[in-house]
N, C-alpha and C positions, 0 to 999 in steps of 0.2 A: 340094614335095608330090609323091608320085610318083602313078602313072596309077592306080593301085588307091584310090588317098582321093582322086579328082576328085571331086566333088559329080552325079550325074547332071543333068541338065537336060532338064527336058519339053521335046518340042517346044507348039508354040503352035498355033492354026490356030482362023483368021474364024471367031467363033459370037457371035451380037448376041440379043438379044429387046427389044420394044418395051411394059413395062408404064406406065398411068397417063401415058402420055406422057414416060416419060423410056427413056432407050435401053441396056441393060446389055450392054457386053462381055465377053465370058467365053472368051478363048482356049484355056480347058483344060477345057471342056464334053466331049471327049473323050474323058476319062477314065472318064467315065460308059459302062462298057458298055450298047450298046440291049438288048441281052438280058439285063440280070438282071432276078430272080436268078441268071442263070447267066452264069459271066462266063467266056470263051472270045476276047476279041477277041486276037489277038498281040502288038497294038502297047500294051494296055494291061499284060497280062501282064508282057510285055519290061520294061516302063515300073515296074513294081513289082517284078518280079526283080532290076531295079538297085540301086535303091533300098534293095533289102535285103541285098544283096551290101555295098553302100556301107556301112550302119550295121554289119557285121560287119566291114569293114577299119575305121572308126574306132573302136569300142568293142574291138577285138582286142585292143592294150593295156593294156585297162583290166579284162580277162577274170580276170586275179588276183585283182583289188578285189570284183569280181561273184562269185567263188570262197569269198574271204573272208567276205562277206558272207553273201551262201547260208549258207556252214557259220554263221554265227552267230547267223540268222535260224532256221536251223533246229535249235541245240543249245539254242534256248527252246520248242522245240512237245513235249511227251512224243510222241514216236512212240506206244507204245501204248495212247494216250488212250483214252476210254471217256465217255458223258454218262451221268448219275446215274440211274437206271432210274426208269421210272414208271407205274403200275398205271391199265392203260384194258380196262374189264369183268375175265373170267375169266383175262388175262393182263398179265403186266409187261413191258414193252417197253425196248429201248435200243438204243446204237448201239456201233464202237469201230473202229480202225483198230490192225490190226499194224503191227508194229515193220518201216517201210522202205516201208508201204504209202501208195497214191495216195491210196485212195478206201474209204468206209467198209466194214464188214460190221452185217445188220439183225439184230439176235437178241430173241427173247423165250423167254417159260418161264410158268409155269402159273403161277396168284397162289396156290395151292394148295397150291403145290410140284413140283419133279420137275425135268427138263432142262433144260439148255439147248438152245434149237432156232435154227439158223443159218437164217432166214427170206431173207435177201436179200443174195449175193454182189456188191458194185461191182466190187472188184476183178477176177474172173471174168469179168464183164459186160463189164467193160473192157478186157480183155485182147487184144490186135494192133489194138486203135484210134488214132490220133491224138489225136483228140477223143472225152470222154464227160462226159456231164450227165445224172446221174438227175431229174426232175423231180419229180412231185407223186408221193406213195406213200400209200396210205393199205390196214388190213386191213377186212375188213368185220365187222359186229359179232358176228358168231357163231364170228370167230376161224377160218374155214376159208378164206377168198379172200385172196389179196394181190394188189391193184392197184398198177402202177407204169409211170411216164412214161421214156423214156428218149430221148434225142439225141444223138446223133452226129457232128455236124455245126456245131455252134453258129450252126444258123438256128432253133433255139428255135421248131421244128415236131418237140411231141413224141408217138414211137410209143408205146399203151399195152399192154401185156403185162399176164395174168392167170394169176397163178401157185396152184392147191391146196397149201395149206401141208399138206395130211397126206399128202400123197404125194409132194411136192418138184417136182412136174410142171407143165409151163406148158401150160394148155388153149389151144385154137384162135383162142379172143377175140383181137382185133389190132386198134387201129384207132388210124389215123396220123392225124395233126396236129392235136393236141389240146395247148390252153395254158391251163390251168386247175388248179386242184384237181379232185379223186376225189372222188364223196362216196356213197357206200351208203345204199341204199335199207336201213331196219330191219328186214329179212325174209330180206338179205344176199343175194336175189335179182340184185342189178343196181346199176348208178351211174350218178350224172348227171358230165355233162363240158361243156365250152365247147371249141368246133373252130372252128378254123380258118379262113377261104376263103383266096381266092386274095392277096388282097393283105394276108395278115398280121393279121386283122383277127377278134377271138374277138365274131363276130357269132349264134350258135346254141346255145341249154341244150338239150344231147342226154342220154337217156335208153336206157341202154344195158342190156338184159336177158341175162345169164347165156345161155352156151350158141346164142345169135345171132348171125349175122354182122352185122357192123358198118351194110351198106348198112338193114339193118331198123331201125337203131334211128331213136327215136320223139324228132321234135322237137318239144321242152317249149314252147319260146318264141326267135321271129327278132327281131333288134332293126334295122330298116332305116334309122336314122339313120347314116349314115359315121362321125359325130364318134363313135358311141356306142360303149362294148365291155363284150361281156355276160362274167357271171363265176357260179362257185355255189358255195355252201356252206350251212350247217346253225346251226341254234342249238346250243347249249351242252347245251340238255336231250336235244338230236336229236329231238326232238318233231315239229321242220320241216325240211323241204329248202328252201333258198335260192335265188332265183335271181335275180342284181343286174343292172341296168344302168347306164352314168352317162359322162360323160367328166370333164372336171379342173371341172366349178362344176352340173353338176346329176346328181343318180341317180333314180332307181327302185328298188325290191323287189318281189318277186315269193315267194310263200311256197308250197308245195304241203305235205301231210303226209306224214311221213318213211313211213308206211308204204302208202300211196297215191297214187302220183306220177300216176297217170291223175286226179285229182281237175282242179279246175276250180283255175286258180292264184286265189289272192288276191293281190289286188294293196293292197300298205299305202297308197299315197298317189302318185296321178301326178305325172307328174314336171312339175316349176315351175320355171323356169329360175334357175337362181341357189340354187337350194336345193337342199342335200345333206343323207340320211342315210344311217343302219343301224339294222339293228333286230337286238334278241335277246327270247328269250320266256320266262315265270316263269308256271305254273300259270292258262294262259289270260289272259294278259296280257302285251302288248308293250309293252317298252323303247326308245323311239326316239331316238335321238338325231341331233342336227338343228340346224342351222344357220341355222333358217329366220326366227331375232329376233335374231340376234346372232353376229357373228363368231368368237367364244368359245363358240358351240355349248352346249347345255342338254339337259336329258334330258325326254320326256314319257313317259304313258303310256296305252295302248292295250286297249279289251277285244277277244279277235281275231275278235269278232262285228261290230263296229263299227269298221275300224283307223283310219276319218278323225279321230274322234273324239277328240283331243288333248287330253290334262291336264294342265300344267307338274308335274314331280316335281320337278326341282333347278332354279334359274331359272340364267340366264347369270350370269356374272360378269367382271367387267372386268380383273380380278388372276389368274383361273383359267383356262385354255384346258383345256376336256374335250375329251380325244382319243380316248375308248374307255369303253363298256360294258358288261360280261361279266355275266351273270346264271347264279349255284349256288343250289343248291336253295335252301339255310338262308339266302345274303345275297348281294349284285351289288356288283362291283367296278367303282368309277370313276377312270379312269386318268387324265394330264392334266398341265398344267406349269403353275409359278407362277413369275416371275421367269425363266422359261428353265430350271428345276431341274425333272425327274420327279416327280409323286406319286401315290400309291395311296391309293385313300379304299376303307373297305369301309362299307356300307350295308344295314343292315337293311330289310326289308320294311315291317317297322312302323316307317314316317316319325317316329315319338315318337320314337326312340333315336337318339341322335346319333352321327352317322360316325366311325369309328378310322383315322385319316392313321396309317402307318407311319412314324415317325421314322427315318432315318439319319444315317449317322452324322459323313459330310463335309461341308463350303461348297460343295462342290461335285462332280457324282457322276452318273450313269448308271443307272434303275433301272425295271426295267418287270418285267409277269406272263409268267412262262417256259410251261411244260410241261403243262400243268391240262385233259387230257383228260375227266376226268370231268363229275358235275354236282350228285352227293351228295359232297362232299368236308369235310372239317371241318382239313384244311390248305390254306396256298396256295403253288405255287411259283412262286420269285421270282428276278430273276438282278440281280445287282450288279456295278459298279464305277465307276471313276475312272479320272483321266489319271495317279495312285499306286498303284490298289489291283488285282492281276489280277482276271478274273472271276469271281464267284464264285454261287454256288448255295444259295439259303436254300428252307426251308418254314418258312411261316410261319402257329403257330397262330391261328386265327381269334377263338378264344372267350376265351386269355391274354394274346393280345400279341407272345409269345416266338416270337423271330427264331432255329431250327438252321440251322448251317451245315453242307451233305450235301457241299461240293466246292468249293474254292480250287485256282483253277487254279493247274496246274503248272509251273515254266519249271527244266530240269533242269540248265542250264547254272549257275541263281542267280540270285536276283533279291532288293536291298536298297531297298526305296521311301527308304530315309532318304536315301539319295542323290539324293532329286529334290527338285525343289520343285513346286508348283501351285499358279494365281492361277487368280482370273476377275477380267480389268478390265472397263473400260467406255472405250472410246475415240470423244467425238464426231467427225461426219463433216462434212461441207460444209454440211448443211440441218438443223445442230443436233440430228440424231436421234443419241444414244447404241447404240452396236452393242456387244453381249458378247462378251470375248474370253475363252477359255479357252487356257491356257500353260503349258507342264510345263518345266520345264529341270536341268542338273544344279546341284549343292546351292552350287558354286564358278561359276556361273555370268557373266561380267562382265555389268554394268549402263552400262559407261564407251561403249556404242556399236561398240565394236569386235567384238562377237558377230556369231555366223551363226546364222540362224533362218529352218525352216519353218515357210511359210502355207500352208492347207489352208480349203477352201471350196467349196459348192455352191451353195447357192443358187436353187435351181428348185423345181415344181412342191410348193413346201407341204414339202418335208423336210429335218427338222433334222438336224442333224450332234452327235450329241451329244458332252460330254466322259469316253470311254472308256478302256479302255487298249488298248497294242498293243504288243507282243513285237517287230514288226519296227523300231517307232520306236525302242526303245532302239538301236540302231545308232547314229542321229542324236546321241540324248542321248550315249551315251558315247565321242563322237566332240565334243563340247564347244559341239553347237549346243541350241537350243532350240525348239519345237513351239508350233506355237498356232493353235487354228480360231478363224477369224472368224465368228462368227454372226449371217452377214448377210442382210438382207431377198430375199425368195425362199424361203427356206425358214420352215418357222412356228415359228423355235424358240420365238420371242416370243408366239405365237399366229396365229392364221390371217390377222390385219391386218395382219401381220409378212411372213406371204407375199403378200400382195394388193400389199401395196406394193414389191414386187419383179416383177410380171408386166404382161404389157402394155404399157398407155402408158407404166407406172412401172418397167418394166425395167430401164433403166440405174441406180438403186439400186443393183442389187445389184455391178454395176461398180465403182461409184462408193464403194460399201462398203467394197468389199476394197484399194482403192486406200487411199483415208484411212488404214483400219486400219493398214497397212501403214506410212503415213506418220505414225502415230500413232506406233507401237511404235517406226520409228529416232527419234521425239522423245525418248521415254520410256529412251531408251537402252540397249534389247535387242538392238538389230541399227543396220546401216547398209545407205544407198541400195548397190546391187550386191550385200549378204550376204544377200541374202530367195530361197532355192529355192521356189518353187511348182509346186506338179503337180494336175488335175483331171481328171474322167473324165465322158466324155459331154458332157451339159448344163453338167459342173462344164468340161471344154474347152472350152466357149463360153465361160465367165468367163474363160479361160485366153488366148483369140484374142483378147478384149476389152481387158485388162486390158495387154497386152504392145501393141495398137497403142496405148492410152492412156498409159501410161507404163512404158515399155519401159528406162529408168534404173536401175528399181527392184528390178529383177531380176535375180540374177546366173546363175539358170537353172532353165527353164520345164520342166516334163514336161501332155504334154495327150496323155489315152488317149483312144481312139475320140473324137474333139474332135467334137461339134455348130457347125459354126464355119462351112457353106455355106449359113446361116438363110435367106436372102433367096430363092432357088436351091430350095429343100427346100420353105420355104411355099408356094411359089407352085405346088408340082407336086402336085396331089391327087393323080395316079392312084401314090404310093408311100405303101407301107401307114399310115404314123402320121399323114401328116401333117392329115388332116382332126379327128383326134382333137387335134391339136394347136393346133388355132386359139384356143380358149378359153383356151391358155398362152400363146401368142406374138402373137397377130393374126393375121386374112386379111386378107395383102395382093392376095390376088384381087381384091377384091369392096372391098377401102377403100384408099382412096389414103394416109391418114395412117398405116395400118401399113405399108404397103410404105415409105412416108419413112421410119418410125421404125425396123424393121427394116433397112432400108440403114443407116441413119446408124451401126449398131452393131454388123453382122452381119460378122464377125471378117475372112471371105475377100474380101469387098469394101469391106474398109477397109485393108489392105496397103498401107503407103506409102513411099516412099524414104528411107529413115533406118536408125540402127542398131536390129538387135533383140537381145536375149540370145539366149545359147545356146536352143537347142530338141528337146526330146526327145516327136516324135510318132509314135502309135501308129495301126494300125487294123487291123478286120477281115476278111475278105474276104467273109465268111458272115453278116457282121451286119447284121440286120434292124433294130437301131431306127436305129444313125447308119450309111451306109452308108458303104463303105470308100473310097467318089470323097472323101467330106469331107475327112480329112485329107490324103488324096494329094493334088487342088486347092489344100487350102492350102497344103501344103510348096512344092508347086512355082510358086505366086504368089509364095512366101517369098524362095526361090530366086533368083528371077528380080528383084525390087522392093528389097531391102533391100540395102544400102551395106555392111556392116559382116562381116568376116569369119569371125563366131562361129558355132563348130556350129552344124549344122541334120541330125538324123538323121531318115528315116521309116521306119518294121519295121509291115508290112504282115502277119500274121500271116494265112499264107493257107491252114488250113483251121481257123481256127477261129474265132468272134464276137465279140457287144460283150463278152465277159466276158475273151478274152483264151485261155488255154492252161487245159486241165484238168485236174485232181491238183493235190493239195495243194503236192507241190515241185517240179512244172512251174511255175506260177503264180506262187512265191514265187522260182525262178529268174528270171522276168519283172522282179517289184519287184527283185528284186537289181543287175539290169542298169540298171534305172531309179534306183537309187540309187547307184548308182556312177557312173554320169552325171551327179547332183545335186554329189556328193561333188567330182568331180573338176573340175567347173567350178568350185564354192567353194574351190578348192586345199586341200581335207582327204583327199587320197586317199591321203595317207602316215598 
């Protein structure tokens, strides 16, 4: 091995802390600059300039593959894509990217007729940055203002700019670190926002008036719980301005009128711990939907004279999980899963008429309410697919049934679904619970066990991973492996008891899920122990840290982006921006000794043990505010330093940009390239 692919090696250096009475050493607490977010220390720098030196002399070879790939990852996207236009008030709106380009361009044109008018340049915007992330955009309703978020940085503190679409001019309005939605006041005067403080933390609904500087604007509502993070938005009718609070198991709402934000807020229902809604409003009457008898959530209703007032509209149900209620003029849309499958119920007002469940057309499928600005509408638009079918774009009549298709995505290279196949199994786990698996493979597939097969899984905070399509996994497919998400507890694909029993005390579930699963499918004869590539991001790299000190056999090689994987370390430090907001997902092990036990017992970076591990492909950010970029640096270099075994171990510290990684469309997809050419050539498919 020559001096350029030596493995760097942290150094180490005495750091102890005493919680609960037990004593944690952490020799690489160093890595933690004391000053971020601004990280300036030398030795840490150094210590990550290595490191990425290192993963470009090992991945240097494999720069072909990453080449290859790219090109074929990207001869499936239309460069100059377009999304299906859609009419909000006196104008039609859309998006679309030139041929070569990063990052969209905003166009609309009168519902009337007449031009096209280029409302919003990314590209432009973007131009001699590193990093760029448009954030929240919204016009105001008289079609003269355009509000838009922008970042630079990927610490996701976004600046707002306020541009006159009839003159093309960006007025004086400016006002930094704001993470929220836009939302126009009805008079097109002014917007509400959710800003920032210091520790990351969207604790203020500000009220922002046209033609003011920023320091005037008028705070709507402060939320002073740590745990809590406020948010705003609007009903369907825009009747109200919104203004939420809540962290992962209880909310608040807060209502003002869209054309009176100085009014006195209503508040729908204080907040009770353990209990979650939303509301939406229909001709003086709220829609609430609520958690508050049933894990499976119900819908009630509200006159907005009274909001405590509660009436069962839809009752729970034990087969149904309601995830969403949208209210149009004529009829409200109930969104929601049965068996782990999407459905749409539309709802008339008048409870005598029975519900219209939109039929489709697969066993198994992808399907939620897309684009639907308005609120007198007599279509609805819908978007579709599967782990066979690309995306595709319906409106669908309300009063016949009939499903038009406006838009089937394009893949310009060619795309035959009869060359696949797709299952949903069921594979029981250790504790007799059945987990859904979703599996796409190609049509020649082997079943004899000798296959190679991605696992893919998250797992946290209530979100399902649904079964979609994806342009860049055909790579995999026609490279002769097979795809399959485990839909394991942690996420609600099952319903919200589905995530409950994945957090917490009941955390390891979700571990323990993707392991079985895993040990299900080589039963089943799709794969073998060493052919399983997995990769997760975030929250999904803590399953990723988890899952490799637990059976590290099974893996022929791991990808963990921005990995959550120094839990123990992270809980215990309030003063960094999530973590108080974080307690109600993982435990305080401040304040309880049983989650600090249970938290260690699991917590990826302090379960590193002397044995073999697979290969390992970790990522992080430098700029990123939810996992900070010590997490995976800490673990590689416990990795480094602890394990036996001489299998890769890369870390690319992406330093100036965040948890999402590099921005433009084929920056990012250069990223997954590199990452699957790492998958590719551990599994020996890189020819």
């Amino acid at each position: 091995m020559t001096d350029s692919l030596k493995p760097p090696v942290a150094a180490t250096r005495p750091h102890s802390y005493t919680r609960h009475g037990v004593t944690i050493e952490d020799p690489w607490a160093w890595i933690r600059d004391p000053g971020y977010p601004n990280v300036t220390d030398k030795d840490v720098l150094a210590y990550l300039e290595e490191e990425n030196a290192y993963f470009e002399s090992v991945m240097a070879p494999h720069k072909p593959l990453a080449e290859t790939l790219f090109q074929e990852m990207r001869g499936r996207i239309k460069e100059d894509d377009s999304t299906v236009p859609q009419q909000d008030g006196d104008w039609i709106y859309w998006t679309d990217y030139e041929t070569g380009g990063e990052y969209r361009r905003w166009w609309r044109k009168p519902a009337a007729g007449g031009e096209d008018q280029l409302i919003l340049d990314e590209p432009a915007l973007a131009k001699g940055k590193a990093y760029f992330s448009l954030g929240a955009i919204s016009a105001s309703p008289d079609g003269r203002w355009l509000a838009y978020a922008i970042d630079d940085s990927g610490a996701e503190r976004f600046t707002v700019h306020v541009k006159d679409l009839g003159t093309g001019e960006l007025i004086a309005d400016t006002i930094p670190g704001v993470l929220s939605e836009l939302v126009w006041t009805s008079d097109s005067k002014g917007f509400l926002y959710a800003l920032v403080n210091d520790n990351w933390r969207t604790d203020r609904a500000m009220w922002h008036k046209l033609g003011e500087p920023a320091e005037q604007d008028v705070q709507l509502y402060h939320e002073p719980d740590e745990g809590f993070r406020v948010g705003v938005g609007e009903t369907q009718s825009r009747a109200w301005l919104v203004v939420s609070t809540g962290d992962h198991t209880t909310s608040e709402v807060h209502l003002l009128p869209a054309d009176n934000p100085a009014a006195p807020m209503l508040c729908v229902a204080p907040r009770k711990a353990g209990r979650e809604y939303d509301v939406d409003e229909h001709d003086g009457t709220l829609f609430i939907h609520t958690n508050d008898t049933h894990t499976n959530w119900r819908l009630v209703t509200a006159p907005v004279s009274a909001p405590g007032e509660w009436v069962e509209r839809i009752a729970p149900s034990d087969h149904f999980y309601m995830t969403g209620v949208t209210c149009f003029a004529g009829f409200f849309v109930v969104e929601g899963r049965e068996a782990g499958l999407d459905q749409i119920e539309i709802h008339r007002y008048d409870a005598s008429i029975a519900p219209q469940r939109i039929v489709f057309p697969e066993a198994s499928y992808s399907a939620g309410v897309g684009d639907n600005p308005e609120y007198a509408v007599t279509k609805l638009r819908l978007g579709y697919e599967s782990m066979v079918t690309p995306g595709t774009v319906y409106d669908y009549d309300v009063a016949s049934g009939e499903l038009t298709t406006l838009k089937v995505q394009i893949i310009p290279s060619g795309y035959d679904g009869a060359r696949y196949r797709t299952e949903r199994l069921k594979i029981t786990v250790r504790d007799g619970i059945e987990v859904p698996v979703s599996i796409v493979y190609p049509r020649d597939f082997p079943r004899d066990g000798s296959g190679k097969l991605y696992l893919y899984a998250y797992g946290a905070y209530g979100i399902a991973i649904p079964p979609g399509f994806s342009t860049s996994r055909l790579s995999f497919l026609d490279r002769g492996m097979a795809y399959a998400i485990a839909h394991i507890r942690g996420g609600d694909d099952l319903g919200q008891q589905w995530y409950h029993d994945g957090k917490l005390e009941r955390r390891t579930n979700s571990f323990h899920d993707f392991v079985d699963v895993a040990r299900g499918l080589v039963g089943l004869g799709y794969t073998h122990a060493g052919g399983i590539a997995i990769a997760g991001r975030s929250a999904g790299g803590e399953l990723m840290g988890a899952v490799v000190n637990d059976a590290p056999e099974l893996w022929g090689a791991v990808v963990a982006d921005v990995p959550f994987v120094d839990v123990l370390n992270t809980m215990l430090d309030e003063s960094l921006p999530l973590t108080p907001g974080e307690w109600p997902e993982w435990g305080n092990p401040i304040e309880d000794a049983k989650a600090f036990d249970l938290i260690r017992s699991y917590s990826p970076y302090d379960n590193v043990q002397p044995k073999a591990y697979p290969p390992l492909f970790i990522s992080g950010g430098l700029n990123d505010p939810r996992v900070t970029y010590w997490e995976p640096a800490k673990w590689a270099a416990r990795l480094r330093a602890t394990k036996t075994d001489s299998n890769v171990l890369v870390l690319k510290t992406n330093m100036g940009a965040g948890h999402g990684g590099k921005s433009g469309r084929w920056e990012s997809l250069r990223e997954a390239a590199d990452e699957m050419a790492f998958l590719l050539w551990q599994l020996g498919l890189a020819n």
